[in-house]
SEDOVO-179813 format. One line per 4 residues: number of its first residue (from 1); for each residue x, y, z of C-alpha. Coordinates in steps of 0.02 Angstrom, whole numbers, padded with zeros to 5 digits. Each point is the difference from the previous one (the first is absolute). Layout:
N
NUM	X Y Z | ... $
This chain:
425
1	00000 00000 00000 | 00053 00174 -00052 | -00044 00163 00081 | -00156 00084 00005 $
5	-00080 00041 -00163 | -00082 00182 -00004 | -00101 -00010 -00162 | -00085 00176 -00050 $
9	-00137 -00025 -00118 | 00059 00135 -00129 | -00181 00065 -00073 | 00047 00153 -00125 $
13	-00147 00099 00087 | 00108 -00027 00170 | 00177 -00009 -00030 | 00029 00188 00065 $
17	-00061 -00059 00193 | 00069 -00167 -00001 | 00170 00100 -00058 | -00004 00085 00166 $
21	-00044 -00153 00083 | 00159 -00097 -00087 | 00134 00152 00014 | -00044 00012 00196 $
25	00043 -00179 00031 | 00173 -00003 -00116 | 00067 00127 00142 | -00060 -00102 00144 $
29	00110 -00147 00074 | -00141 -00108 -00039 | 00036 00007 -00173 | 00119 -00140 00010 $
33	-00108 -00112 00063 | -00109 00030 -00179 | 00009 -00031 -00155 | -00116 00112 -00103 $
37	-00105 -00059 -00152 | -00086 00111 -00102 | -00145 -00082 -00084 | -00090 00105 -00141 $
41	-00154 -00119 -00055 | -00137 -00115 00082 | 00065 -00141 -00101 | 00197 00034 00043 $
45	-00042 00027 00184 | -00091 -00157 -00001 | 00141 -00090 -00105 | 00152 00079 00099 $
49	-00103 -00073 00180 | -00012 -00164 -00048 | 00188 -00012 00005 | 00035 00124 00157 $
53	-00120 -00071 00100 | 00133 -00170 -00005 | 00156 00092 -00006 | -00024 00130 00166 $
57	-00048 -00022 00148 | -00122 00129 00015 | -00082 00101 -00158 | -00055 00171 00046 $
61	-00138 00074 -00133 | 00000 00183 00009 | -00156 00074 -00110 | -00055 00199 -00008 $
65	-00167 00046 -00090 | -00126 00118 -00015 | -00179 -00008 00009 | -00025 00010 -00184 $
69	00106 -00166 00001 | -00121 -00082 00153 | -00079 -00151 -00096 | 00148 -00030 -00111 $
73	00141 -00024 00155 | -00158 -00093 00095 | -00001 -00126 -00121 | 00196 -00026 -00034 $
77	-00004 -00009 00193 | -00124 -00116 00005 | 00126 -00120 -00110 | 00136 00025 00081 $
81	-00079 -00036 00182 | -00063 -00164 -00087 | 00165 -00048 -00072 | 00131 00078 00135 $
85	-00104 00031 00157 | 00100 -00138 00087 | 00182 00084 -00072 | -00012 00163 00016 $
89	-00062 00149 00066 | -00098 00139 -00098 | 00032 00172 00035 | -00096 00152 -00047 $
93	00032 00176 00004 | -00057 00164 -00107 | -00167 00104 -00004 | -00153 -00120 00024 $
97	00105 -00128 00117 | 00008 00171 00114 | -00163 00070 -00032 | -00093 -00171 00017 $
101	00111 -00120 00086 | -00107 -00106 00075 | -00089 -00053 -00157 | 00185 -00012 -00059 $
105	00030 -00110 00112 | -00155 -00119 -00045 | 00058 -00025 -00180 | 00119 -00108 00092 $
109	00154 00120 00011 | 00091 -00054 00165 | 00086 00173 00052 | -00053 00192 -00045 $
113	00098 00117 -00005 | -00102 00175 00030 | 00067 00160 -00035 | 00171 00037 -00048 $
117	00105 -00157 -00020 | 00175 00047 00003 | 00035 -00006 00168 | -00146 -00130 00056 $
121	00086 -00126 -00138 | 00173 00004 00082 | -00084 -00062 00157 | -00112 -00109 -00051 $
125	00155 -00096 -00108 | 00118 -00008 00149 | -00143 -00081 00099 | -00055 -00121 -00131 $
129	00183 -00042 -00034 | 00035 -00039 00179 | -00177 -00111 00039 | -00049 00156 00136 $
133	-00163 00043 00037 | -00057 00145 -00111 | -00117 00084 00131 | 00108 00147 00035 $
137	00046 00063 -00193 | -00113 00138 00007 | -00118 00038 -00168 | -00047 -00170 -00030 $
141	-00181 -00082 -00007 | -00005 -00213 00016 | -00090 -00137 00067 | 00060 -00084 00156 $
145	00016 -00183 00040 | -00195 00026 00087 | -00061 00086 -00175 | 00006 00184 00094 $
149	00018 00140 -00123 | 00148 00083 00076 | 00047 00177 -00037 | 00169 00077 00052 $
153	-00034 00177 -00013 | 00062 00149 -00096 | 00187 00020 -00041 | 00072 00169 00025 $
157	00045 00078 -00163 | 00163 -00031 -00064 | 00121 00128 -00094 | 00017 -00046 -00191 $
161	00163 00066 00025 | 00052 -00170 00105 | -00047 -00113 -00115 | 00053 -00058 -00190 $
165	-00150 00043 -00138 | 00060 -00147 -00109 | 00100 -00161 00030 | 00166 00039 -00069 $
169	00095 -00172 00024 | -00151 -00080 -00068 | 00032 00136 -00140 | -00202 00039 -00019 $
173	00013 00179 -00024 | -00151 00115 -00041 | -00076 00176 00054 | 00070 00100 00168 $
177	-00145 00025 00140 | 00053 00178 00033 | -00158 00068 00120 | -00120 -00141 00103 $
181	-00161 00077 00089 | -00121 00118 -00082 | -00117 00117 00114 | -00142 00026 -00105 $
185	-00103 -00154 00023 | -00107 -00010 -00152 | -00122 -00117 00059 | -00003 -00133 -00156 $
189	00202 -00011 00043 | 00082 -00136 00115 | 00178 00109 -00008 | -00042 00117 00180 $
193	-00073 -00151 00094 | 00148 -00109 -00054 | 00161 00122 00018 | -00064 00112 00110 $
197	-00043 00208 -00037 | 00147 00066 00034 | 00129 -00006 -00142 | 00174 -00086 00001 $
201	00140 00062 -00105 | 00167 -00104 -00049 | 00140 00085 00028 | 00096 00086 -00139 $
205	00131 -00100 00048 | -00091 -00163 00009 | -00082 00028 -00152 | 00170 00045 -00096 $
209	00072 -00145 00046 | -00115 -00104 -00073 | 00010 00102 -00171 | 00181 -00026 00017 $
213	-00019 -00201 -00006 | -00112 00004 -00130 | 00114 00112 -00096 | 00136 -00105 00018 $
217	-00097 -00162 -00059 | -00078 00099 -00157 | 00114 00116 -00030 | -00062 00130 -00148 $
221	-00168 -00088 -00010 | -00048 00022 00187 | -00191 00060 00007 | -00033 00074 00186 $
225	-00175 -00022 00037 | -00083 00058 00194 | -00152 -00083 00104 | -00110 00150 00076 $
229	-00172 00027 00044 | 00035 00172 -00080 | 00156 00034 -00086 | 00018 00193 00032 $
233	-00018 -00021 00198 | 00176 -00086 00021 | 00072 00094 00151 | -00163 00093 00058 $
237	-00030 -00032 00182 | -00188 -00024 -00015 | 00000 -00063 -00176 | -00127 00167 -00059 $
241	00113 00122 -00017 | 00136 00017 -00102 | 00198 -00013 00055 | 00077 00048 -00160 $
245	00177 00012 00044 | 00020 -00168 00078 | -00122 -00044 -00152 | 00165 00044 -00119 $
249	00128 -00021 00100 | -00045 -00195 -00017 | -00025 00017 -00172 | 00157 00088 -00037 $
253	00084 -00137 00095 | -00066 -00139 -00096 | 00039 00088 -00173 | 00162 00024 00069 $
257	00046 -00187 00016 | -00117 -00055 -00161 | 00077 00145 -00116 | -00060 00051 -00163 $
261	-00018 -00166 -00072 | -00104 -00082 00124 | -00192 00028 00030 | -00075 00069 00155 $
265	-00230 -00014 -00005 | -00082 00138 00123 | -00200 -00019 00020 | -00038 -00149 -00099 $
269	-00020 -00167 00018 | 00010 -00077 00146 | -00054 00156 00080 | -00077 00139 -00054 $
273	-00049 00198 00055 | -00144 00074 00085 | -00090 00137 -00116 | 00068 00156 00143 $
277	00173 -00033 -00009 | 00012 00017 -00194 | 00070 00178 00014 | 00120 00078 -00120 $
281	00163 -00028 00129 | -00040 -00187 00010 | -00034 -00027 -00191 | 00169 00102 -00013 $
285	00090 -00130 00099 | -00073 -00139 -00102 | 00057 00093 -00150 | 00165 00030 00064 $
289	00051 -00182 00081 | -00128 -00125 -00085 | -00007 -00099 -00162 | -00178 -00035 -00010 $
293	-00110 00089 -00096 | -00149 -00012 00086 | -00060 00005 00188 | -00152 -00079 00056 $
297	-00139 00079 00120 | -00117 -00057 00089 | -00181 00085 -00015 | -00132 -00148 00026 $
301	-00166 00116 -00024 | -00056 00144 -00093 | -00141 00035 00128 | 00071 00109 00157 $
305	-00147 -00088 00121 | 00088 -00197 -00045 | 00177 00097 00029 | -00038 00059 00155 $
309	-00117 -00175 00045 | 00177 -00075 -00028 | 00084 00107 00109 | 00119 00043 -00146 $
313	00065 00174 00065 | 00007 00084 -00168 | -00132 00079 -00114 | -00065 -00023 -00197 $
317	00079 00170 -00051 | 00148 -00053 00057 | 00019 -00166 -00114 | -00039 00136 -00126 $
321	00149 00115 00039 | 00126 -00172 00027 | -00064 -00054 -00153 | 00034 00173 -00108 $
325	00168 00036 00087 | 00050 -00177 -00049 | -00039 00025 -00181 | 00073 00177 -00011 $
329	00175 -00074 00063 | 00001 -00127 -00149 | -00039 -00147 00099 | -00139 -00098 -00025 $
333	-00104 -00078 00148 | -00087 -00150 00058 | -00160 00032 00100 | -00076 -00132 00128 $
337	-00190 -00012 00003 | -00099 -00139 00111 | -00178 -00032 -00056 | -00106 -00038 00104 $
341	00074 00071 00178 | -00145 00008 00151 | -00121 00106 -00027 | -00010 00039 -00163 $
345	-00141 00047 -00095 | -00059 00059 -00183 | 00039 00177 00069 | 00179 -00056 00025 $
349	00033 -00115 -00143 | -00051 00107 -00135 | 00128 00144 00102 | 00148 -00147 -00012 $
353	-00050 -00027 -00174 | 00013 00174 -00047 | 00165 00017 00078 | 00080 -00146 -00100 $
357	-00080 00076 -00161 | 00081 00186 00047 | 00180 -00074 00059 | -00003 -00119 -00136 $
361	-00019 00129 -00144 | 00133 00108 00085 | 00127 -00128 -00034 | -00017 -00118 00175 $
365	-00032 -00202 00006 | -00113 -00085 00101 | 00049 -00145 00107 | -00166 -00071 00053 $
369	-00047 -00096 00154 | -00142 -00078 00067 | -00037 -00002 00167 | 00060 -00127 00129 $
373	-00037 -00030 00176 | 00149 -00031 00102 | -00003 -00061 00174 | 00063 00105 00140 $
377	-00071 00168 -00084 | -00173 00103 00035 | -00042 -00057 -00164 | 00032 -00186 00035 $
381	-00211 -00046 00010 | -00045 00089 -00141 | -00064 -00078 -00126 | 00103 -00040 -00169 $
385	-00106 00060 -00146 | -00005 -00022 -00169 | 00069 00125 -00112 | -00142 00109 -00051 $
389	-00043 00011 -00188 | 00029 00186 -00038 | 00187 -00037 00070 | 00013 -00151 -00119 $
393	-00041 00089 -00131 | 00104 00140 00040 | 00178 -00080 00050 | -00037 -00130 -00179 $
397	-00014 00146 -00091 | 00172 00077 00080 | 00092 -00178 -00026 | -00069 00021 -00175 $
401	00105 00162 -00029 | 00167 -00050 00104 | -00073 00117 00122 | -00031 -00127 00165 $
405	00067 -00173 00047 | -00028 -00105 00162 | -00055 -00163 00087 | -00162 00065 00031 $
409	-00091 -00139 -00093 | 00077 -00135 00100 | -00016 00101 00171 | -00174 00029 -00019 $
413	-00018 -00212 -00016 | 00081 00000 00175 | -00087 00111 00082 | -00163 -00074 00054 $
417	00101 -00143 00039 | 00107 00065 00113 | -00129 00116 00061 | -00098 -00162 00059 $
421	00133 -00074 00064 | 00039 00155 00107 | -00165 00028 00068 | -00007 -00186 00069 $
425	00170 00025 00087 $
C-alpha cells in the first residue's frame, strides 16, 4: 500500500475553487503524505478509482459544485458511493455544499466542508491522515457513528494573502483571487453569506509573486487573469468605494513583472464591475494596464423597483452612464441581465426589455440569465420561473443580431427544479 490518494474531481465549471483547495495543501506538511490526482471526466474519475482504490490505502475524493450542478454531482455521487463507499471517503466543498450542507450530506457525501476551505482542508487532511477523530476541525458538517448531523461551526476568515491561489507543484495554474468578501448582499447571490461582507485584499506582494511564477513558466505568453466579486474595489476597505492608488499600484506591479509582451485582463471574466464604479479614472486604468478589450458589468434589471427588491445598491441611470462611458473609451461591454428575479412583473419586464434594446443599439452585449434560487440567500424560497415570452422573444431576437449570448435556456430548465428541491429542504 502506497500513501494516501487525494483525488480532486477536476469539473471545468470548478477548477478555480478546487485550485485553492489543491495550492493550500502543496504548502502544508501534509502534502507528503498525498499524492494528488486530478481527474477531469465522470468516466476517467470512475476509471482512474478502480485502480486507486487497490493501490492506496485510503482514497480521498474532494468534489466542489454549485447549485446549478446539484442533480448532475448527485448522481455521479450516487455511483461512486455504490462502487467506492467501502474505499474511500467523499469530500465536498464549494457553494451549495455550504449553503445546503445537510442535504449535501444526504446525497451520500461523507464530509462537508462549509465555507472557505483553505484552511478547514489542511485540518481535516492531517486528521484523516493520522486515523484522529475529526470533531475538532472547525467548518465541517458529517454524520457521526449514531447518524447525528454534526456541525463544527464557523471558521474565522482567513487572509488570502496566507495561502497559494493555485497548486504550483501540481503545476495547475489559472486566475489570481485578488479580493474575497463583497458587502452588498444582493439577495439572489450566495458570495456575502459565503465569504463574509467585508472585503479581503491580497497583498501586492502576494499577488506579485504569483505573477512572477507564472511568468517564469510562460514566459512572453503569460495571460494574468484576477478572481473578484468586483474588479475595481481591489484595495477599498469596504469594497464601495474606490481606493485608486492601491488600485494601480497593483496593477503597475503586475505589468512590471509581465512586460509588454504579456497580457494582463481587468473587469472581465471571472469577475466583473458594478455599474458605479465605471468612472473615467477606472476605465483609464484599464486602458492603461489591461489587454482586454472589453469589461463586463453587471446590471440584472431595467426596472429600479426589482433593483432595489434585490438590494442591488445602484440605480437604472446609472447602467446607462457605465454603459455610454464604456463605449466612448473604445471598449465594448458585456451587460448581465437575470430574468425572472423576485418580484417581477409586466411593469418591470417590459422596463428590462427596453434597457437591453437601448444598450444594445448603443453598441453593448447582453449576457442573459435566468433566474436561480440558491440556498443560503433571501431569495432561496422563491420560486424558479419560467422565462416569460416577451423576454424570449426579445433576447432570440438579440442572439439573432450578435447582440446577446448566455445559458439562459438551460438555466431556466433548472430552475423549477432546484426551486422544488429548495423549498422541501
Amino acid at each position: 500500500m502506497k500513501k494516501v490518494a487525494f483525488v480532486v474531481y477536476y469539473h471545468r465549471d470548478n477548477f478555480y475553487s478546487l485550485n485553492s483547495i489543491a495550492g493550500a495543501l502543496e504548502v502544508e506538511e501534509v502534502f507528503e503524505s498525498l499524492d494528488i490526482f486530478f481527474l477531469t471526466s465522470r468516466d476517467n474519475l470512475i476509471d482512474s478509482l478502480k485502480e486507486l482504490v487497490n493501490s492506496y490505502s485510503k482514497v480521498i475524493i474532494a468534489i466542489s459544485f454549485t447549485t446549478i450542478q446539484l442533480f448532475e454531482i448527485s448522481e455521479l455521487v450516487e455511483s461512486l458511493h455504490r462502487k467506492f463507499h467501502e474505499r474511500s471517503l467523499i469530500i465536498a466543498g464549494g457553494s451549495h455544499p455550504t449553503g445546503d450542507p445537510s442535504g449535501t450530506l444526504k446525497m451520500g457525501i461523507d464530509i462537508v466542508v462549509v465555507g472557505e476551505g483553505e484552511q478547514t482542508i489542511i485540518e481535516l487532511m492531517n486528521k484523516v491522515v493520522a486515523d484522529k477523530e475529526i470533531g475538532d476541525v472547525k467548518g465541517i458538517a458529517y454524520y457521526n457513528e449514531d447518524g447525528k448531523y454534526i456541525y463544527t461551526g464557523r471558521r474565522a476568515p482567513i487572509d488570502l494573502s496566507d495561502f497559494p491561489p493555485f497548486p504550483i507543484r501540481n503545476t495547475r495554474f489559472g486566475a489570481i483571487e485578488i479580493t474575497r468578501g463583497c458587502p452588498y448582499v444582493c439577495y439572489f447571490c450566495q458570495t456575502p453569506y459565503i465569504s463574509g461582507t467585508t472585503p479581503r485584499h491580497r497583498s501586492i506582494e502576494s499577488i506579485c509573486k504569483y505573477v512572477q511564477i507564472l511568468t517564469d513558466h510562460y514566459g512572453d505568453l503569460t495571460d494574468i487573469r484576477f478572481i473578484s466579486p468586483n474588479a475595481f474595489s481591489y484595495g477599498s476597505e469596504d469594497g464601495k468605494s474606490l481606493n485608486l492608488e492601491k488600485f494601480e499600484d497593483m496593477l503597475f506591479n503586475v505589468r512590471e513583472i509581465i512586460g509588454e509582451k504579456g497580457r494582463m485582463f481587468v473587469g472581465t471574466f471571472p469577475s466583473e464591475v458594478r455599474p458605479e464604479h465605471i468612472t473615467q479614472d477606472t476605465l483609464n486604468l484599464v486602458l492603461k494596464y489591461g489587454d482586454n478589450d472589453n469589461i463586463t458589468v453587471g446590471a440584472q434589471s431595467g426596472s429600479q423597483k426589482v433593483l432595489d427588491l434585490c438590494h442591488r445598491g445602484h440605480s437604472v441611470d446609472e447602467i446607462y452612464r457605465a454603459v455610454d462611458l464604456t463605449l466612448k473609451n473604445n471598449l465594448k461591454i458585456n451587460v448581465d441581465f437575470i430574468f425572472g428575479l423576485p418580484g417581477e412583473n409586466i411593469k418591470d419586464i417590459k422596463s428590462t426589455i427596453e434597457l437591453m434594446k437601448n444598450l444594445s443599439k448603443k453598441g453593448a452585449r447582453i449576457h442573459a440569465h435566468s433566474f436561480i434560487p440558491l440556498p443560503q440567500t433571501p431569495f432561496s424560497k422563491e420560486p424558479g420561473m419560467r422565462v416569460n415570452k416577451m423576454y424570449k422573444k426579445e433576447i432570440q431576437n438579440l442572439i439573432a443580431k450578435g447582440q446577446a449570448f448566455g445559458n439562459w435556456d438551460n438555466q431556466e430548465k433548472l430552475a423549477s427544479k432546484i426551486s422544488k428541491y429548495l423549498r422541501n429542504l
